[in-house]
C-alpha positions, 0 to 999 in steps of 0.5 A, spaced: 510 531 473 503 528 472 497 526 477 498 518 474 505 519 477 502 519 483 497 513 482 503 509 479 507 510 485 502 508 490 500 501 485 508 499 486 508 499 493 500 498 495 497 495 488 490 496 487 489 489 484 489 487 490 483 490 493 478 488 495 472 486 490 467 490 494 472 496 493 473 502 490 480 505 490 485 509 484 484 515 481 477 517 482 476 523 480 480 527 476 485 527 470 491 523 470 494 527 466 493 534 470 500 537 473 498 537 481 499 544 484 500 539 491 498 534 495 493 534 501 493 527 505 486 526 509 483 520 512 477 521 508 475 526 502 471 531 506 468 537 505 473 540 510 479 537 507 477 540 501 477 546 503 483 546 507 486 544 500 484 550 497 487 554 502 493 551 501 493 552 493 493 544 492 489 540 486 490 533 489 486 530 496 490 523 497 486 519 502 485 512 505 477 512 504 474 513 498 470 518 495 466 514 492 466 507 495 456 505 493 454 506 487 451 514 486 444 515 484 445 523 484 451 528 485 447 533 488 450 540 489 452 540 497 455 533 495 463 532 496 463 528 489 460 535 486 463 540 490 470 537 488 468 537 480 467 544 481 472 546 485 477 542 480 481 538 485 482 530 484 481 525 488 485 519 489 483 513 493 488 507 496 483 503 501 484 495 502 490 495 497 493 500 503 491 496 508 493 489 506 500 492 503 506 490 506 509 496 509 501 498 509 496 499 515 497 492 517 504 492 518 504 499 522 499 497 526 502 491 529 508 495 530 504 501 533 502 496 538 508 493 539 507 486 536 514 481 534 515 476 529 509 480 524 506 475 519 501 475 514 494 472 516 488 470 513 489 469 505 484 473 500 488 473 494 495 470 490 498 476 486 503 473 481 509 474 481 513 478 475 517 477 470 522 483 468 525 483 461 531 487 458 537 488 452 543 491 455 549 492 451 555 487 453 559 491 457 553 494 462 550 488 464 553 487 471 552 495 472 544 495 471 544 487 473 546 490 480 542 496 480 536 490 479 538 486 484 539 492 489 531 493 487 529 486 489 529 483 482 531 475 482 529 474 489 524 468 490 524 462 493 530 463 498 534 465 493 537 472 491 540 475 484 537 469 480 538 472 473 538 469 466 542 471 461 542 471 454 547 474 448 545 477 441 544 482 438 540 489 437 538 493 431 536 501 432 536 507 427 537 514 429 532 519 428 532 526 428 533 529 435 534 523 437 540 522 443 543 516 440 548 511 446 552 509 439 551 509 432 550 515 427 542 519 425 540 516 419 544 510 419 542 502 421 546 501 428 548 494 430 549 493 438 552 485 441 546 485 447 545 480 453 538 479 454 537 479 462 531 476 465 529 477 473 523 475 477 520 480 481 516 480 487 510 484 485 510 489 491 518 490 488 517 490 480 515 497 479 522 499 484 526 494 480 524 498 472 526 504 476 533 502 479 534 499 472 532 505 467 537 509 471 541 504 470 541 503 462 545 507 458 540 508 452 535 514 452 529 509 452 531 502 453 526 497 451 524 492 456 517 488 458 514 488 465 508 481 465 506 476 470 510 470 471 503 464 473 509 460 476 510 464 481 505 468 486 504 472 493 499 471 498 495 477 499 494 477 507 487 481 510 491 482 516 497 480 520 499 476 527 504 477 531 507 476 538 506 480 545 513 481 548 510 480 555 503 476 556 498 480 557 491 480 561 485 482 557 484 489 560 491 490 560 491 489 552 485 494 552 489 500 556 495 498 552 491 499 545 487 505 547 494 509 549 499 507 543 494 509 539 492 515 542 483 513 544 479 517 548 476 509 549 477 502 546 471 496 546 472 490 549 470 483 548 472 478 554 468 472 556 466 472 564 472 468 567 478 470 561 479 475 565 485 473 567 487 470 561 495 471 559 495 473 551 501 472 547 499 472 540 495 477 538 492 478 531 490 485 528 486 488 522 486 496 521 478 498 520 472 494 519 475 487 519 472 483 525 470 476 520 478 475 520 476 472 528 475 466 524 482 465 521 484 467 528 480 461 530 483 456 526 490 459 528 489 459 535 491 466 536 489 469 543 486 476 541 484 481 535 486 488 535 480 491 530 474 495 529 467 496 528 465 489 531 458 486 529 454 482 535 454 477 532 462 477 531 462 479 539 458 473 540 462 467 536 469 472 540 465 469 546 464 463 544 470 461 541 474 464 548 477 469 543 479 477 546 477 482 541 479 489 542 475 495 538 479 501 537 475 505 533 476 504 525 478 512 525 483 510 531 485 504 527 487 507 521 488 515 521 496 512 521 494 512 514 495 519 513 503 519 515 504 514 512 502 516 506 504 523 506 512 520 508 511 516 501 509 521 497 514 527 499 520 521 499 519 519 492 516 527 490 520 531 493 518 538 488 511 536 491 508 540 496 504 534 501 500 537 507 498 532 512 491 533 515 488 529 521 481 531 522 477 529 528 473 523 527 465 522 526 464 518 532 467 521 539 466 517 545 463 521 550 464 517 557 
């Protein structure tokens, strides 16, 4: 396997178009096309994860962060981005994209604290939907339909195993070496094909061309991957959903700092909402407290984020919104397991060493 394997997986179920504009995610540095010895998964590319790599015999450190996330005007010698170069290990970096992913950050988030009911909150993006063409001959057309549908293939709109179908005809010589389906090397093959066609929901298409490739009976089946304009999926910043009991402010803030494991949590809570029952509670992994405007416009009782602003605190208060700051290391570490849970289900021959660090910031109180 290859290093843009990797990168490939994590854009089907986290894609990096997807990111925020300011953001910098994929891989940044490295080669594609280098075999990795084993995966590192860190919150962050430092120089102890880094070592930690290296003592583990790994080319490869997955993180949440991105390495390079400003413009660089100089790479010096004692920086993370040189010492990785020179030390040969690659960095791949799913930042924004993970966090606003369904199944990513966002969602583990809201589960971790015990929301129901998760939806997605405040749109920043339409991702369209995809088209997945294949030829198939006749008589496996139901098997590989089936395995892409068991994918997700043809599901939109309220409605599952939507398929176009088309019968004709596929021409193919064999050549030298080749593994033929049917048909003699040397020899022009005619082959009655139906033609399949199924829209895919961007965050299903990649799984949806996998299950069907395994499918197929040819050795390389022909087959077109292309945005479908008719139809898109909205791209959430983060996510709101339902306390299973009302809950007071500080009550919340207690449940946040033991679900998530802090030392401390912030709290924003104007004077005489002390007592305030909360029920629907909004999150955002990281620095994401401008999404209290959508909490605004939504009525939603509280946010659940970090790394909040004094302004952001003050329109909190004047908007009667709780806020709760669990810290953007506290709110996002999970990245690291969940990450490494993906990458050891899909790459199983690959060595994946998780490796949580203590955060820049402590709390001292």
């Amino acid at each position: 396997m290859k290093i843009k394997e990797i990168v490939e997986y994590i854009d089907s179920f986290a894609p990096f178009s997807t990111a925020m504009s300011y953001d910098n995610c994929g891989l940044l540095i490295g080669d594609g096309e280098t075999e990795p010895s084993g995966a590192v998964i860190s919150l962050d590319a430092t120089m102890d994860a880094l070592q930690y790599a290296l003592d583990h015999k790994c080319n490869l450190v997955v993180t949440h962060h991105p390495i390079i996330f400003n413009p660089l005007k100089r790479i010096g010698a004692q920086s993370a981005v040189y010492q990785y170069i020179r030390h040969g290990v690659s960095v791949i970096s799913a930042h924004t994209n993970l966090d606003m992913a369904k199944g990513g950050l966002n969602d583990l988030l809201a589960k971790r604290l015990g929301l129901t009911g998760i939806s997605g909150l405040g749109v920043v993006a339409q991702q369209p939907y995809q088209k997945l063409t294949v030829f198939v001959p006749e008589a496996f057309a139901g098997a590989v339909m089936d395995a892409m549908a068991e994918a997700g293939a043809g599901e939109f709109g309220g409605y599952s195993r939507c398929f176009f179908a088309a019968e004709g005809k596929g021409y193919y010589q064999p050549e030298a070496g080749s593994h033929p389906f049917r048909g003699k090397e040397g020899s022009l093959h005619t082959e009655a094909e139906v033609r399949l066609e199924a829209i895919c929901h961007p965050a299903k298409a990649r799984a949806a061309v996998e299950a069907m490739v395994r499918a197929h009976p040819y050795e390389r089946p022909a087959y077109d991957l292309m945005d479908d304009l008719s139809l898109t999926a909205p791209v959430y910043e983060g996510r709101v959903g339902m306390l299973a009991t009302p809950l007071t402010p500080g009550t919340l803030a207690g449940q946040v700092k033991e679900r998530l494991g802090l030392e401390a949590v912030g709290l924003v809570c104007r004077e005489g909402l002390e007592e305030k029952p909360l029920v629907r509670v909004a999150v955002c992994s990281g620095a994401g407290s401008s999404i209290l405007y959508d909490c605004a416009k939504e009525g939603i009782d509280a946010l659940i984020t970090s790394e909040i602003k004094h302004n952001i605190a003050q329109d909190a208060l004047d908007m009667g919104i709780i806020m709760v700051d669990g810290g953007h290391y506290g709110t996002e570490i999970i990245a690291v397991p969940l990450l490494a849970q993906k990458l050891e289900g899909r790459f199983p021959e690959l060595p994946v060493f998780p490796f949580v660090q203590q955060p820049a910031i402590r709390a001292v109180y």
